[in-house]
Every structure is written in C-alpha cells, then in structure tokens.
VOGU-3710 file (C-alpha; in Angstrom, 3 decimals, decimal comma):
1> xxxxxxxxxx> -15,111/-15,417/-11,150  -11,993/-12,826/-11,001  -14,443/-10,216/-9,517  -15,534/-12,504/-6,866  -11,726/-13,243/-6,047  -11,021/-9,844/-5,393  -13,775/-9,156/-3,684  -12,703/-12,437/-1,505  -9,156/-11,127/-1,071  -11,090/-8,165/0,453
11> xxxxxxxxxx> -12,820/-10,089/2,893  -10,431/-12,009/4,156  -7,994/-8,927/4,750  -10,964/-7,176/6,242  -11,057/-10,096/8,576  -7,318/-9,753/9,535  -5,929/-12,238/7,713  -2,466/-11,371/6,834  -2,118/-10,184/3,362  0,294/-12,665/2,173
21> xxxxxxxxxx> -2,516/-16,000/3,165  -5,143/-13,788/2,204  -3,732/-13,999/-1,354  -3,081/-17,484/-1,162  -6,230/-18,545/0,235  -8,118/-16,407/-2,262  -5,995/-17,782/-5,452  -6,888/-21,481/-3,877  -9,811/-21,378/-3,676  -10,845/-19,590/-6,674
31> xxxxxxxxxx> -8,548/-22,283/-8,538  -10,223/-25,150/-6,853  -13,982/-23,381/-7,920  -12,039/-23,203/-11,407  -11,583/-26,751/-11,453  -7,715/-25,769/-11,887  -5,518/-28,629/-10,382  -4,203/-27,621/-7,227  -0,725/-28,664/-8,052  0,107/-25,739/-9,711
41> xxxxxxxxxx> -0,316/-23,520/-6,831  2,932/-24,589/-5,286  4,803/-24,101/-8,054  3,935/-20,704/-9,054  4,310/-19,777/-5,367  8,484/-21,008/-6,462  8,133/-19,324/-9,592  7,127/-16,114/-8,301  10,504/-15,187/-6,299  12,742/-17,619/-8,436
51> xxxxxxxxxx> 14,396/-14,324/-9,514  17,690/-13,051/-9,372  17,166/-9,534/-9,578  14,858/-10,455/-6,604  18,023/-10,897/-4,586  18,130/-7,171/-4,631  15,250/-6,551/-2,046  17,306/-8,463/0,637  20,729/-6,690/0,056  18,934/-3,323/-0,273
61> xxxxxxxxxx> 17,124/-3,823/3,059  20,658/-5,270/4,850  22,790/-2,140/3,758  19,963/0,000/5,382  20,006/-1,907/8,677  23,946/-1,728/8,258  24,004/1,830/7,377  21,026/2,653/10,425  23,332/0,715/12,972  26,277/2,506/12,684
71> xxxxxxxxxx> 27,409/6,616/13,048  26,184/7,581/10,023  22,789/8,700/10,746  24,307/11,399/13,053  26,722/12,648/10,527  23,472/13,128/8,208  21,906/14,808/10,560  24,879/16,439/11,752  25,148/17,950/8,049  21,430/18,467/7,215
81> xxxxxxxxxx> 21,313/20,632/10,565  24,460/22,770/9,283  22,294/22,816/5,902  18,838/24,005/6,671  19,087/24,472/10,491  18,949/28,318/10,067  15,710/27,996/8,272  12,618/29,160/10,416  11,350/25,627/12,135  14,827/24,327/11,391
91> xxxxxxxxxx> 14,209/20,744/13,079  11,531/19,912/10,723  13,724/20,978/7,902  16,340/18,751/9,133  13,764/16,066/9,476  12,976/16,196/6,061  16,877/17,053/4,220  17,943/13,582/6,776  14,770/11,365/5,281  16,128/12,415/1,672
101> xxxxxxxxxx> 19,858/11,555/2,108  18,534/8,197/4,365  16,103/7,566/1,492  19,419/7,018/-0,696  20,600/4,283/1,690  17,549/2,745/2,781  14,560/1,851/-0,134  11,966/1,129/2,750  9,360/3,807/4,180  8,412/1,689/7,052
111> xxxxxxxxxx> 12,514/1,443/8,563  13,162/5,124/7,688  10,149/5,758/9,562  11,143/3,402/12,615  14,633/5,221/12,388  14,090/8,769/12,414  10,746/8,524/15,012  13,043/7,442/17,609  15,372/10,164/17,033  13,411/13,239/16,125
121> xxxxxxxxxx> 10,168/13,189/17,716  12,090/13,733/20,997  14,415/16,549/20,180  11,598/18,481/18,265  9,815/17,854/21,181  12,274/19,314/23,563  12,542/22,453/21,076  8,947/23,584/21,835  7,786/21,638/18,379  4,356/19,373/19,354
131> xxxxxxxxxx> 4,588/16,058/20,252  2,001/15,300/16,896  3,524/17,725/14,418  6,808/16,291/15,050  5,337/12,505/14,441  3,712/13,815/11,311  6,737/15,533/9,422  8,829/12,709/10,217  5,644/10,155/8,904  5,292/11,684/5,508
141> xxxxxxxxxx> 9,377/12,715/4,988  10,013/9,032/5,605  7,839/8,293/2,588  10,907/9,579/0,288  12,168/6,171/0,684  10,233/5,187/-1,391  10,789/7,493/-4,210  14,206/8,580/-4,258  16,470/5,372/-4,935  17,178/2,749/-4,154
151> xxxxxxxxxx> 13,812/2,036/-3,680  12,039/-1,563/-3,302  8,917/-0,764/-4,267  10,851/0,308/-7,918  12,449/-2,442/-7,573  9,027/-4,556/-7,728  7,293/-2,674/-10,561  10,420/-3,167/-12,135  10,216/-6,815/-12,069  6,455/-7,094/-12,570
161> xxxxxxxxxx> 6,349/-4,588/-15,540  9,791/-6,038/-17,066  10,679/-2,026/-17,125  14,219/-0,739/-16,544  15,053/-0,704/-12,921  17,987/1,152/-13,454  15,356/3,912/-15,366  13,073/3,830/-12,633  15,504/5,004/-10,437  16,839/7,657/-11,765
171> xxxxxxxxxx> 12,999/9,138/-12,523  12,277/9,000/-8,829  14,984/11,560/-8,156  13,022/15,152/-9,555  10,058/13,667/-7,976  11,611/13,017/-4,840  13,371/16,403/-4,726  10,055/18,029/-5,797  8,187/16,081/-2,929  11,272/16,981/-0,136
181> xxxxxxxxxx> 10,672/20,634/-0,825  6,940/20,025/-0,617  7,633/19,354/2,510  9,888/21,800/4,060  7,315/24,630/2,694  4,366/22,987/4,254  6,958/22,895/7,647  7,976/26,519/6,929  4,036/27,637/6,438  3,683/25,855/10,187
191> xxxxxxxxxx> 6,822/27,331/11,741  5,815/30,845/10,376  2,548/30,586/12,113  3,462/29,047/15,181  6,732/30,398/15,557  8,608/27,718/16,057  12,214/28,213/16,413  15,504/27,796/14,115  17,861/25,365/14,602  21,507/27,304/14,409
201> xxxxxxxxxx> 23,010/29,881/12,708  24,646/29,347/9,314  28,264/29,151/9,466  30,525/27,901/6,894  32,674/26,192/9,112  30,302/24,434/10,658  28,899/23,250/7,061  32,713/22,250/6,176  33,263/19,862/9,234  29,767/18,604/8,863
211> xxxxxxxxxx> 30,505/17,668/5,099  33,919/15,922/5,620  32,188/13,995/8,332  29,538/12,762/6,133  31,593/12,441/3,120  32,406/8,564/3,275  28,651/8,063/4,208  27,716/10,099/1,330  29,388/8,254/-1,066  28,001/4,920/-0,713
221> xxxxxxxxxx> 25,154/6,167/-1,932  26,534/8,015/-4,865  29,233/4,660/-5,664  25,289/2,043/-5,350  23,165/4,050/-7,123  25,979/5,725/-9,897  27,269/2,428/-10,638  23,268/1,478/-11,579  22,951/4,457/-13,546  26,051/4,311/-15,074
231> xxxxxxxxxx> 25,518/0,523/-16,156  28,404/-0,493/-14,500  26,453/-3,248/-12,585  23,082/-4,707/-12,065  20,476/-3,733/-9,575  21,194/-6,656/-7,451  25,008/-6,566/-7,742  24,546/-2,408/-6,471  22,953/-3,435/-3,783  25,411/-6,094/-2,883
241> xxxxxxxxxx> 28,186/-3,024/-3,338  26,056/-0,985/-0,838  26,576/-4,395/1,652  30,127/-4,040/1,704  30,658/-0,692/2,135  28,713/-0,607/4,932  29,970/-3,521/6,382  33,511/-1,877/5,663  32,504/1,547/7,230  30,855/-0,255/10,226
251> xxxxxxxxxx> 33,863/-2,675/10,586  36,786/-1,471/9,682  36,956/2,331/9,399  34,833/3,161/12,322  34,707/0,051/14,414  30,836/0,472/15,384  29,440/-2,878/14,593  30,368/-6,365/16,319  29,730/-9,725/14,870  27,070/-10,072/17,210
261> xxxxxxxxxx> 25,323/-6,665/15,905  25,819/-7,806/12,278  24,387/-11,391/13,239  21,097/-9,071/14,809  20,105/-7,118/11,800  20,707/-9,995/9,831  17,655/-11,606/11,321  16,001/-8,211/10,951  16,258/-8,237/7,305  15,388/-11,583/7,098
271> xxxxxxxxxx> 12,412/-11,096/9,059  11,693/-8,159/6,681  12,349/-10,018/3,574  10,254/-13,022/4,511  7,588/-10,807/4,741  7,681/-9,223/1,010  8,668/-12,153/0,005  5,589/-14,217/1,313  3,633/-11,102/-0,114  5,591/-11,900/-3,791
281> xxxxxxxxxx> 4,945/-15,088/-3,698  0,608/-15,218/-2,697  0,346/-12,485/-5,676  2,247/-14,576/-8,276  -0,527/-17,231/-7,564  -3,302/-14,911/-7,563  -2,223/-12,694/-10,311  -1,593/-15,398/-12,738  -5,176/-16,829/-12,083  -6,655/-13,281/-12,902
291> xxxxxxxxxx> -4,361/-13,200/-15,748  -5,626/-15,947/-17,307  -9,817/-14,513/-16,275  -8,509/-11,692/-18,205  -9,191/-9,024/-15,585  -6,719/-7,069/-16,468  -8,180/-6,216/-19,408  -11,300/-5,534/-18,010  -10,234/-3,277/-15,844  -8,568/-1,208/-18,564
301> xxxxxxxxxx> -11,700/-1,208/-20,309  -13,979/-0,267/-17,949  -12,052/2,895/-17,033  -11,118/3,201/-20,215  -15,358/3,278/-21,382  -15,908/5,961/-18,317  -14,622/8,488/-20,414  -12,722/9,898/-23,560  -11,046/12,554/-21,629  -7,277/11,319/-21,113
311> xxxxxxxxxx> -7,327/13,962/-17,801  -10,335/12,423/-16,408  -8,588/9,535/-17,063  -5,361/9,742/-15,397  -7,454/11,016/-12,420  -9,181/7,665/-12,499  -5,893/5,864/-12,621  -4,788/8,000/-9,454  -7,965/7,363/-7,628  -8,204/3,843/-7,634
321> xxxxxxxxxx> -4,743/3,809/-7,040  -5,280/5,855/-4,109  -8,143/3,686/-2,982  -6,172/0,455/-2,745  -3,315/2,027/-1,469  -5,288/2,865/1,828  -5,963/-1,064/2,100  -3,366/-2,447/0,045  0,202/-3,013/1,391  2,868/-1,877/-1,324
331> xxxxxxxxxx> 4,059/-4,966/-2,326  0,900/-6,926/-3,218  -0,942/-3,293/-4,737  2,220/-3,396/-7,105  2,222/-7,050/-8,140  -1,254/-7,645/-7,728  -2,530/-4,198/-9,233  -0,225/-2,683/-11,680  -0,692/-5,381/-14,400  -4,342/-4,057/-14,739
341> xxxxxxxxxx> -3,929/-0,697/-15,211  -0,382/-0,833/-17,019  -2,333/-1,923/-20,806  -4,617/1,368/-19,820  -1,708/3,316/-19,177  -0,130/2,116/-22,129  -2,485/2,643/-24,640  -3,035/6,030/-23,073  0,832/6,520/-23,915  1,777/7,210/-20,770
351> xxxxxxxxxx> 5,549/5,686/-20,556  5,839/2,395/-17,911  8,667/4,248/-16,464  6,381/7,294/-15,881  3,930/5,249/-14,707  5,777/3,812/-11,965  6,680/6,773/-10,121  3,026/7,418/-10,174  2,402/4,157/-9,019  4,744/4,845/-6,164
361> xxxxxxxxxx> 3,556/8,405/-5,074  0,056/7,130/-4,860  1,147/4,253/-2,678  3,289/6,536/-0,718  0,333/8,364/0,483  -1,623/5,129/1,119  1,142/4,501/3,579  0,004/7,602/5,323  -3,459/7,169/5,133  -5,905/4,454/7,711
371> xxxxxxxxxx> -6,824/1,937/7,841  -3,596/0,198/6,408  -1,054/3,342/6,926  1,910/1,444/8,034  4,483/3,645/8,133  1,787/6,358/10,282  1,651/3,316/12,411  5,019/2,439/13,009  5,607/5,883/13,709  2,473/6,186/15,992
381> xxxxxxxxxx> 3,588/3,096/17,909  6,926/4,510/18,222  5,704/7,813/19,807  2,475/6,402/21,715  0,223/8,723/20,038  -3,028/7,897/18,418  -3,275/8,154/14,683  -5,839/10,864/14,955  -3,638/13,270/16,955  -0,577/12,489/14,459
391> xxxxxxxxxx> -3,187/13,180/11,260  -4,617/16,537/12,856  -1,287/18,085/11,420  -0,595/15,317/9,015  -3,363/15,695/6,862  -1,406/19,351/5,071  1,373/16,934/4,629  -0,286/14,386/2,808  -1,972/17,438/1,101  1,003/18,311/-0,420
401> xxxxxxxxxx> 1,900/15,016/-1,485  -1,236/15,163/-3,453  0,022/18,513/-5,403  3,439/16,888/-5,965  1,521/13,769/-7,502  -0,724/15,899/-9,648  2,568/17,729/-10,401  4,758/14,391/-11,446  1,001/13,208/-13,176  0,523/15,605/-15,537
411> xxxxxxxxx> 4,136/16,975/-16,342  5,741/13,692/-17,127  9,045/15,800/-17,939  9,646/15,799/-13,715  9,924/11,667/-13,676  11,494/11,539/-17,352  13,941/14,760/-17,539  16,701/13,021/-16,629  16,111/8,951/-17,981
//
C-alpha cells in the first residue's frame, strides 16, 4: 500500500497536479483504500503547521522581501565589486560574493534567484559576458540561500527531524563558503579561457567607502543569525529581529519603503508562505500514513541490504536524494523524504545535523536540474532563455556542486567544525 502511494504521488505530479493536492489527494485516497476514517485528514492537515517555530518561515521570507526592496542590495554589490572586482571575470565573482552575503538575509533560492537575474544578467551582458553564462552563475550562486543561514529549508529539517535549528545553521556556513569558492573557480576557469574582463582595480579606498556603506546592512545579518547562535533568542524570534531592522533601515534611516511598498511584499510573502505552507501541510497527511505502513523503515532497509560498504552507502543516500530532488520541490522532499532515510543515516552514525546539510546540497542541485529546477526556471523566465542554452554552461556549475557535496559527504568535519 505505501509503495503504491508514492508511486500515486508520482503520477499525479507527473500529470501537473500541484504538489501540495498531489499530496493530499494521494494521502486520501490511500486512507480511504485503508479503510482509515476520513476525519482525520483534516486534522493532521492543522496539526502539521500548528507550530510556532513554523512562524519562522514567514518572518524569514518578509525580512528578505524587506531587505530586497530597499538600497541594500546595491551596497552589497557595491562592496562585493570593491572585493573581488579585480579578479579576472570580476562580474561573475561579484555575482557569486553578492548571492553569499544575500544568502544571509534571504533563506530562499528561488527569490535570490528572482533578485539577482534581474540585476546581473544585464550588466554581465553589457560587459561582453554571454547572455547564458551570465543566467547560469547567477542560477547556481543563488542556491547559497539555501545553505548559508538563515535558511528555510534548515529550518524544515529542523522541525521534521526535531534537530537543533540553531546547529543547523551554523553547519551550513563551511559548506556554504566551500560551495561560494566552488564557484568563483569554476567562473575564474571560464574567464581565463574566454577572457572575459575584470571588473575594477583594487583600491583601498574604494573598499573603505564600500564597507561603511554596507555596514548597517551587514549587521542585520550578523545581530539575526548571532543572536541564534549565541542562544540569545529562538529561531522564530531571530527572524522577527531581522523584520524590524529592516523595516527600521527601510523606514526610518533611509526612507526607501512607503506603507504602500510594505503593504506589497506583504502579499508577496504571503503568497510565498501559502505555498510552503500548503506543501507542509499535504506531507503531514501523507507522511503520517506512511509512517504508520512503516515505509520508512523499509526504505532504510532496503538500502541498507544493497550493501555493507558505508561509502557505497552514503552514495546511495546521495543518489536517491539526487533523484527526487530533480522532481521533488524542497519542501515536500524534506518532510516527505527525510524521515526515511534519517533511521539509515542514523544507524550509519552519520550525525542528523550532518545529515541535513547533505540533505540540503543535494536538493540544492535538484533546484538546478529539469524537469522541476525552479530556481533555473525562475531565472530562465526572467532572462527569456531556454533552459538548454542556460545548462550548456550550467552543467560545470552544478559539477562543482557535486565535488563540494562529495566534499561536505565524506569529511563531516566541514558541516560540524564549528557546531
């Protein structure tokens, strides 16, 4: 019966059903076949995102659309081009140093993505970079989001696996760091051989005014995410920090958001909340009803019966990982997923906190990769190129986020280190 649920869910995606009534419509139905009363199906759709630390996907998503709305993102890239703009392809350098220090005020791929397309793609462009090479960078660096905090996706497995939010994030920040320079080398091995051009000159000056431009943006950042890792508040009451500072930066020190702005991307992130939310909510259903077929544990032990080898293992782990990830969206691979590999993962003694960096790397490059790839498609719809033009470069990108992954797999020091 659990098989033949998943392999509904499947279908109906397949189909185009959205993934959120996909999972709904699968859990239903299997529950009716089950003979399990109906009522129940409302209630743990309730259950599912009765949960205050839940709050913290909202806030998290507002302070980006705050922070995204108002100067700041030129002062980043105002001080990431004083940074690495001397580098040989400086652009795509500053792509990827902007993506890292957004990724600290964002937590979503997808808006980093929508973000940065609309502003890099053209000037890259107008440097001599291609139209497709500049898509791709800015694709894959927008995937940092993900991984260096705050990021939702953490903030999911975090809930699901009951493991330390506040631990998760501070093991996404090697791996992110690891994943940024990935990048820039892989931009550096393309600028090299197609000469493209620097940016600027380095010049201290420069780097000072840049820096005490950015410094107040900077520091929301550092004030959300130290206070988490500090344990001087929760992840939802960080996120609710990172609210008012931006709305105090926007507001009051630099004036650049209206009440009519504020009342916009508050519909934005409610339209983006509603979304993961509907997503939370299907896979609570669905998840408990596998629970309870005790697929979970059948998944561990059919990968765990494949083999005794714990590197052939962990390569299984990444592959099916991988797999879903390419049909998957985040949110539902995470809820939906992760409880069937974590007792695998466990009683291979990898760490949960390990894990979910892994978790989040492999869905990072599902993002990039068809038929799901949504942030290569938000990006692709920003830019009006086709996904096969954006992947013809894209694919070394995504080839280094496999080495990073490997890298973060099978050194668990780079995700732990610092926790």
């Amino acid at each position: 019966m659990a098989w033949g649920v998943v392999g509904l869910l499947f279908a109906l995606i397949a189909l185009g059903m959205p993934i959120a009534f996909a999972l709904m419509v699968a859990a239903a139905i299997a529950m009716l076949v089950a003979g399990v009363d109906l009522i129940m199906v409302p209630i743990q759709l309730f259950s599912g995102v009765n949960k205050v630390i839940l709050l913290a996907i909202p806030l998290f998503i507002f302070m980006g659309e705050l922070m995204g709305a108002t100067s700041i993102s030129d002062r980043i890239i105002t001080l990431a081009r004083a940074l690495v703009g001397w580098i040989r392809g400086g652009l795509a350098h500053v792509n990827v140093v902007t993506s890292m220090f957004m990724a600290e005020m964002s937590g979503s791929a997808v808006a980093d993505a929508a973000v940065m397309s609309k502003v890099f793609v053209p000037s890259m462009e107008k440097q001599g970079y291609p139209r497709a090479f500049a898509a791709a960078i800015t694709a894959t660096s927008a995937t940092l989001g993900i991984i260096i905090p705050p990021s939702i996706p953490m903030v999911l497995y975090g809930v699901t696996t009951n493991t330390s939010i506040k631990d998760l994030f501070i093991a996404g920040i090697v791996p992110g760091l690891i994943l940024g320079a990935a990048f820039m080398i892989t931009s550096y091995l393309f600028a090299r051989r197609e000469a493209y051009p620097t940016d600027a000159h380095f010049e201290w000056p420069r780097l000072g005014h840049a820096l005490r431009h950015a410094a107040v943006p900077l520091l929301i950042p550092v004030i959300v995410v130290g206070g988490l890792i500090g344990g001087f508040v929760t992840p939802t009451e960080a996120a609710a920090v990172g609210v008012v500072c931006a709305l105090l930066f926007g507001t009051v020190l630099h004036r650049d958001l209206d009440l009519a702005r504020i009342y916009e991307l508050m519909l934005e992130t409610v339209r983006q909340t509603s979304v993961v939310m509907m997503i939370i909510a299907g896979s609570a259903v669905l998840g408990q009803f596998l629970a309870n077929e005790r697929l979970p544990q059948q998944v561990a032990e059919a990968l765990g019966g494949v083999t005794d080898s714990y590197v052939l293992r962990l390569l299984l782990i990444n592959g099916f990982l991988l797999l879903l990830g390419m049909f998957l969206h985040a949110s539902a691979a995470i809820i939906v997923v992760v409880p069937m590999l974590l007792p695998l993962a466990t009683q291979m003694g990898i760490d949960p906190v390990h894990f979910g960096v892994i978790v989040c790397l492999n869905l990072g490059i599902g993002q990039q990769t068809p038929p799901v790839a949504s942030v290569l498609l938000t990006v692709c719809s920003t830019t009006g190129l086709r996904i096969e033009q954006v992947m013809g470069y894209g694919k070394w990108f995504i080839l280094a986020m496999f080495v990073v992954l490997l890298i973060v797999t099978f050194l668990p020091v780079t995700a732990l280190g610092l926790v």
